[in-house]
DRENGUBA-492202 format. One record per residue: residue number from 1; residue in one letter; x, y, z of N, C-alpha, C, O in turn; chain. Coordinates in pm, 1 decimal, decimal comma. Layout:
NUM | A | X | Y | Z | X | Y | Z | X | Y | Z | X | Y | Z | A;
...
//
This chain:
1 | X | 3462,2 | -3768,0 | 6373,3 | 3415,7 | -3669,1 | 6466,6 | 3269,9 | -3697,2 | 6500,8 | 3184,0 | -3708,6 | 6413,4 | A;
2 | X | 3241,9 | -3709,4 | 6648,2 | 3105,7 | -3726,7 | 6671,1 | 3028,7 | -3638,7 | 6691,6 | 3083,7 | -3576,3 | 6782,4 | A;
3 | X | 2917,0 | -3578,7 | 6664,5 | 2857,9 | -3456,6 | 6640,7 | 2734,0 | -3479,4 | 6716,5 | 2709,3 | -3599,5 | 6704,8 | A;
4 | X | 2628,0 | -3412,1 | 6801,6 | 2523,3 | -3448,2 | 6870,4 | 2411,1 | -3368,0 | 6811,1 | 2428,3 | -3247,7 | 6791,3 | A;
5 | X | 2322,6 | -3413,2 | 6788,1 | 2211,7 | -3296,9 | 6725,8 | 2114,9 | -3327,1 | 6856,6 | 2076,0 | -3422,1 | 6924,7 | A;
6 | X | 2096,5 | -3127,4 | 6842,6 | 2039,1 | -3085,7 | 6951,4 | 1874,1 | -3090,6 | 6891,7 | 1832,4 | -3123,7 | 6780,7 | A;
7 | X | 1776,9 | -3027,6 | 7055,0 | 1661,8 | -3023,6 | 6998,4 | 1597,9 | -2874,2 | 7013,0 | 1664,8 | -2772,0 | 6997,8 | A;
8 | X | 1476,3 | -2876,2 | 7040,6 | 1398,2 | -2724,7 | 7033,1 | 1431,7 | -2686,2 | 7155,7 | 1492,9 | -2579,7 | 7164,2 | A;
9 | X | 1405,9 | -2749,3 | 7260,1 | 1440,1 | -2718,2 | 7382,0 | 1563,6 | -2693,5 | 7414,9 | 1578,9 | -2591,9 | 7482,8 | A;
10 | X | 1646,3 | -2746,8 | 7391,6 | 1810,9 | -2733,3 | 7399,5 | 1883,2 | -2591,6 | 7350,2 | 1977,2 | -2523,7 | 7391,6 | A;
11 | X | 1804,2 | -2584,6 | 7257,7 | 1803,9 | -2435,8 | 7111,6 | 1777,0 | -2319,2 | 7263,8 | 1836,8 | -2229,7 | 7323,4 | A;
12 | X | 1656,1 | -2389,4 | 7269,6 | 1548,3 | -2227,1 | 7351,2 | 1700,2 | -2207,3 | 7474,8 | 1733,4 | -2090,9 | 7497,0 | A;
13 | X | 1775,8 | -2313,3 | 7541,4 | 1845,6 | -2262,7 | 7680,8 | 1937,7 | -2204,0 | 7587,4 | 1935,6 | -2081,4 | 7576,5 | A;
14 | X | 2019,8 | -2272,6 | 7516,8 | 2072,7 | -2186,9 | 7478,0 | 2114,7 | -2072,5 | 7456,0 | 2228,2 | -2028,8 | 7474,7 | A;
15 | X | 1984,3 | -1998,2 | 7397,9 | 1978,3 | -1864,2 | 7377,8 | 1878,9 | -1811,3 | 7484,2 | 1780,9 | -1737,9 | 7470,8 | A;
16 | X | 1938,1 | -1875,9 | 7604,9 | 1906,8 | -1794,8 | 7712,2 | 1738,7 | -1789,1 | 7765,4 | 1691,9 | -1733,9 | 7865,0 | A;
17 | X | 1678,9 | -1858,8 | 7670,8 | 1508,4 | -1847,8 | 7688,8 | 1487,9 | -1986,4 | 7759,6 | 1543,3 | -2096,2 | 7763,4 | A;
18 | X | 1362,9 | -1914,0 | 7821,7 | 1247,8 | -1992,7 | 7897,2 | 1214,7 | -2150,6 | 7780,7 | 1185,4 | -2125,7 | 7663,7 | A;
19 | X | 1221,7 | -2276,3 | 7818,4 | 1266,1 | -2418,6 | 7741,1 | 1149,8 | -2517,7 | 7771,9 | 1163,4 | -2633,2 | 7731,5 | A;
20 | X | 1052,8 | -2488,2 | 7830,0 | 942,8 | -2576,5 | 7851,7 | 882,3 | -2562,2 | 7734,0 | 904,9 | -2459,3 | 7670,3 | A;
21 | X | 808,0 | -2645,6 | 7689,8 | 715,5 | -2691,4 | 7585,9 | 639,8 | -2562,0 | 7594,1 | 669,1 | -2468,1 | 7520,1 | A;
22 | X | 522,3 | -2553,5 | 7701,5 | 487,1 | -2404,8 | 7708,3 | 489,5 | -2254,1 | 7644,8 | 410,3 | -2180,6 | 7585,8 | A;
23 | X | 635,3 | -2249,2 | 7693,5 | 714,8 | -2104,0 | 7697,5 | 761,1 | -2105,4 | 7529,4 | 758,8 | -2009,1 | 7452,7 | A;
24 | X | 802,6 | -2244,4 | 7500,2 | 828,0 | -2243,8 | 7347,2 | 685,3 | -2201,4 | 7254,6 | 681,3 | -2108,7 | 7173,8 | A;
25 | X | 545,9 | -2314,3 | 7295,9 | 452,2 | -2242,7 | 7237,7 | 403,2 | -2102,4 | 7227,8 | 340,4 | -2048,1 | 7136,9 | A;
26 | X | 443,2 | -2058,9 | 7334,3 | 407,3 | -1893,7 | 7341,6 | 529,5 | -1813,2 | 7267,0 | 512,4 | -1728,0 | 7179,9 | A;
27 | X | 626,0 | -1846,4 | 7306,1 | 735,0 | -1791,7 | 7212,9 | 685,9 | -1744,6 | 7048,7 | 672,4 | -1635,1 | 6994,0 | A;
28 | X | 669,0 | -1876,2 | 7007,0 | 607,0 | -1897,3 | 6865,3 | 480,1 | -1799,0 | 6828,2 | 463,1 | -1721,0 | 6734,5 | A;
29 | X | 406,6 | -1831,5 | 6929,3 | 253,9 | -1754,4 | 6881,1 | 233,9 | -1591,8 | 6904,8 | 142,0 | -1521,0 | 6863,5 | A;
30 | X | 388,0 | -1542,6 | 7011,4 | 394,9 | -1412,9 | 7031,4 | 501,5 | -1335,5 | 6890,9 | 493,8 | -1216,7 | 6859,6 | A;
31 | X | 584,2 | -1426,1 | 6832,0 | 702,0 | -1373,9 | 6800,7 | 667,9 | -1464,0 | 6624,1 | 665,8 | -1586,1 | 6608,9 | A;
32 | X | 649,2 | -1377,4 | 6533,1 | 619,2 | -1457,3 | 6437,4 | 696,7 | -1334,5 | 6313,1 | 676,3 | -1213,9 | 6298,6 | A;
33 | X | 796,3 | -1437,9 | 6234,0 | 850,1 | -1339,6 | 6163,2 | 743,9 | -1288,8 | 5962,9 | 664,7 | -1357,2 | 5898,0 | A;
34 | X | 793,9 | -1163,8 | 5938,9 | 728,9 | -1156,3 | 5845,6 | 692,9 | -1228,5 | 5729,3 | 715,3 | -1349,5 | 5724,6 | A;
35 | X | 632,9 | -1161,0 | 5622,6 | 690,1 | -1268,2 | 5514,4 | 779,9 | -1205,8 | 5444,9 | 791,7 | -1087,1 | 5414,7 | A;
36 | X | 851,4 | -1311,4 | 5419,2 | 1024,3 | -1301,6 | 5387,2 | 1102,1 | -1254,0 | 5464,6 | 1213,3 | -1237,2 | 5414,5 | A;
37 | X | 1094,3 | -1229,4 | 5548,7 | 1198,5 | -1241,4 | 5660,2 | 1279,7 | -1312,9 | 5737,4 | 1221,3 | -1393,4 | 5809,9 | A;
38 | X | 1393,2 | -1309,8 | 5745,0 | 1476,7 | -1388,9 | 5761,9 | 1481,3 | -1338,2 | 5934,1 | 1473,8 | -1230,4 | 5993,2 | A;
39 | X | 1501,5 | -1513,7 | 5981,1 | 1497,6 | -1501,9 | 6117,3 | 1568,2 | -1445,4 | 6192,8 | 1538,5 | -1412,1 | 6307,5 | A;
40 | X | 1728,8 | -1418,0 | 6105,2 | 1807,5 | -1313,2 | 6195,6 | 1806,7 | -1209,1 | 6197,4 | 1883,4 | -1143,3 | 6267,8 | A;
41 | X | 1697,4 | -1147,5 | 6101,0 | 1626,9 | -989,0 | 6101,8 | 1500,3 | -974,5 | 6206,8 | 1450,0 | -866,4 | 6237,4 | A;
42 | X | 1464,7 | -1083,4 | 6248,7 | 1359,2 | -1063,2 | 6356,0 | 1425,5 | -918,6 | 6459,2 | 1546,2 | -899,1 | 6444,8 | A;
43 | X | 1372,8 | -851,9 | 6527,9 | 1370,0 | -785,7 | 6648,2 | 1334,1 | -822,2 | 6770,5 | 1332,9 | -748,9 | 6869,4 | A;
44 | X | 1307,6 | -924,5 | 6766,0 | 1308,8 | -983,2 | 6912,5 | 1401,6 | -1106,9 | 6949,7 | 1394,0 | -1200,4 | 7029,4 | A;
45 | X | 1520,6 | -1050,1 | 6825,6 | 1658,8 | -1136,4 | 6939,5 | 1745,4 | -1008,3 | 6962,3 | 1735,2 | -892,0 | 6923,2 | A;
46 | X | 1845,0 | -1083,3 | 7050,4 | 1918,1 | -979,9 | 7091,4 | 2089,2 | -1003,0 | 6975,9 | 2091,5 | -1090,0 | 6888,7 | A;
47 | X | 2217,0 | -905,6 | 7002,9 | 2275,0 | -938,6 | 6917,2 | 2339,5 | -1067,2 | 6930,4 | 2413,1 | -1109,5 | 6841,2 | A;
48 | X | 2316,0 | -1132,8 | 7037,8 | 2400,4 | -1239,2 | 7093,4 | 2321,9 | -1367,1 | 7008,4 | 2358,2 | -1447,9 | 6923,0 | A;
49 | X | 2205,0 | -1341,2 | 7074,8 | 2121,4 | -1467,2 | 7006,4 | 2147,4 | -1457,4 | 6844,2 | 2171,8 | -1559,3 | 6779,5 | A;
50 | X | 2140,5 | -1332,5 | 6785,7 | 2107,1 | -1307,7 | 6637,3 | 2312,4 | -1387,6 | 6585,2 | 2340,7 | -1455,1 | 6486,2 | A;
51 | X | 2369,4 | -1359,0 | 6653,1 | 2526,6 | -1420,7 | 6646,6 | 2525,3 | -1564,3 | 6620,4 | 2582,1 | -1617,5 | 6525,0 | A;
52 | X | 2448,9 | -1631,5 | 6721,9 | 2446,8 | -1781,3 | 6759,3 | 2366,8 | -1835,4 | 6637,6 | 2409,0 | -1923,2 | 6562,3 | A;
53 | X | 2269,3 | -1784,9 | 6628,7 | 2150,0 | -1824,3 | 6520,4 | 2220,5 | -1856,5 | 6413,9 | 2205,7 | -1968,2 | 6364,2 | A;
54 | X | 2332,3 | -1741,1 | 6346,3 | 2312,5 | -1682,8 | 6235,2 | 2477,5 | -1820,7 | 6210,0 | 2460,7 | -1917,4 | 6135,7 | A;
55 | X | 2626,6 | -1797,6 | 6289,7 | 2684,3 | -1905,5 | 6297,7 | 2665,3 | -2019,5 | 6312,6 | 2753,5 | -2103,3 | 6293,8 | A;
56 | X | 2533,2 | -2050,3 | 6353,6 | 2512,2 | -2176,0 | 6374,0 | 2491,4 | -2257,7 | 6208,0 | 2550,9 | -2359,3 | 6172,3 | A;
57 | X | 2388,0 | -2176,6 | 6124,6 | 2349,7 | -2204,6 | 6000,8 | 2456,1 | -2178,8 | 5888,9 | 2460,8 | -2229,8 | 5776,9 | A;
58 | X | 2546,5 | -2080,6 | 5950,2 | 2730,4 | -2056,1 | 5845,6 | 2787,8 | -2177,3 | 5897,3 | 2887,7 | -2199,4 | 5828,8 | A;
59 | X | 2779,1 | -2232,6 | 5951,3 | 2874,1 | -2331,7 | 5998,3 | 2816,5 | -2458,6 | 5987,5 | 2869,9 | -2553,5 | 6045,0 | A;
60 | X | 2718,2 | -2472,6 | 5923,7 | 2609,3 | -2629,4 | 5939,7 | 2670,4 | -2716,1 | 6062,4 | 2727,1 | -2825,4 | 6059,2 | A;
61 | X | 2639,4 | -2629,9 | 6173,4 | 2665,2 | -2669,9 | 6275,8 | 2580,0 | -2747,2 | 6328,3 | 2487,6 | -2780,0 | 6253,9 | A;
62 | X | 2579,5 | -2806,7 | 6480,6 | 2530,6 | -2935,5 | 6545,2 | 2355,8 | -2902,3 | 6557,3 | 2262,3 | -2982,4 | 6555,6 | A;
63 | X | 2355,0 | -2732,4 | 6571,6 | 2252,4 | -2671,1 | 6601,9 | 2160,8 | -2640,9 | 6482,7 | 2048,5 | -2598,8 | 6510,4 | A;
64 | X | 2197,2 | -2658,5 | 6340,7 | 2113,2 | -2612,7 | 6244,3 | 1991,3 | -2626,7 | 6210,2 | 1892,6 | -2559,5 | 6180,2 | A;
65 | X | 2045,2 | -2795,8 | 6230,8 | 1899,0 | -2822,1 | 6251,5 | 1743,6 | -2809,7 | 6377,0 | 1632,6 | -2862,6 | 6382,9 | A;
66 | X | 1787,2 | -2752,9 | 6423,2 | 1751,8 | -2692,3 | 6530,7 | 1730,3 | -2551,8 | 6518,5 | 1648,4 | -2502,4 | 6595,9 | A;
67 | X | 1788,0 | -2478,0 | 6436,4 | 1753,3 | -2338,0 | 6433,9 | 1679,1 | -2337,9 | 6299,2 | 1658,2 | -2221,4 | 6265,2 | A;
68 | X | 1627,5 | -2435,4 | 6202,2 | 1613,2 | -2475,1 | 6104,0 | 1429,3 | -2510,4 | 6072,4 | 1352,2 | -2504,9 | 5976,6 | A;
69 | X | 1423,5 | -2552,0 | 6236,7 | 1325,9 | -2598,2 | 6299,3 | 1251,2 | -2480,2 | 6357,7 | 1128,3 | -2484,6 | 6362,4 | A;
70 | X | 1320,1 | -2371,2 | 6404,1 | 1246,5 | -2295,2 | 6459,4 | 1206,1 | -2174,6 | 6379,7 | 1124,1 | -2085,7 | 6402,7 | A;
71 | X | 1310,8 | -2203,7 | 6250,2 | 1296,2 | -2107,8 | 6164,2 | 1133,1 | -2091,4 | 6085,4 | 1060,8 | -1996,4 | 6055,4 | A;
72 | X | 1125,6 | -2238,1 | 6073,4 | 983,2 | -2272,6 | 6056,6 | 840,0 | -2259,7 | 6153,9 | 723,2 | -2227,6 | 6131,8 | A;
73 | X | 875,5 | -2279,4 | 6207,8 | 769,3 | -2238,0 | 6297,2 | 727,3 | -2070,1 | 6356,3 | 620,6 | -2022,4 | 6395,1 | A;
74 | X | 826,9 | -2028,4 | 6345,4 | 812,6 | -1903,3 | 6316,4 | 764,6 | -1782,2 | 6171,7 | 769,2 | -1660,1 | 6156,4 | A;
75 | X | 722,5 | -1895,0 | 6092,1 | 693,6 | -1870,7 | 5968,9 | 586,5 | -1873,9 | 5937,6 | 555,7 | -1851,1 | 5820,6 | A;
//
C-alpha cells in the first residue's frame, strides 16, 4: 500500500484554513495551546477539524505526521 505523507500546508487546506506560510505563522502565534493541553481540547477548532485531527493520530494515518507537527508548534 502506498501511503503519501502530507505537509503543514496540506494539513492547514484541509481543515479548511487559510495555507500560505503567512496565515500558518499567524495561526501559530494567535492560537497557542496551554500547558498540557492537548490539541484536540484547543477551542479554536471546530468539531469537524477536532474529528480530523483527533482520527488522524487514532489511525497513524498519512496525516499524523503532520498533525504531529503542528501539535508542536502550537506548544
Amino acid at each position: 500500500m502506498e501511503t503519501h505523507m502530507h505537509d503543514l500546508r496540506m494539513l492547514f487546506q484541509q481543515l479548511g484554513l487559510p495555507s500560505a506560510q503567512a496565515d500558518i505563522d499567524t495561526f501559530v502565534e494567535m492560537n497557542r495551546l496551554k500547558v498540557g493541553q492537548s490539541l484536540f481540547d484547543a477551542d479554536f477548532w471546530n468539531p469537524q477539524q477536532v474529528a480530523f485531527l483527533a482520527q488522524s493520530i487514532a489511525d497513524d494515518a498519512d496525516w499524523a505526521e503532520a498533525v504531529d507537527e503542528l501539535a508542536n508548534l502550537l506548544s
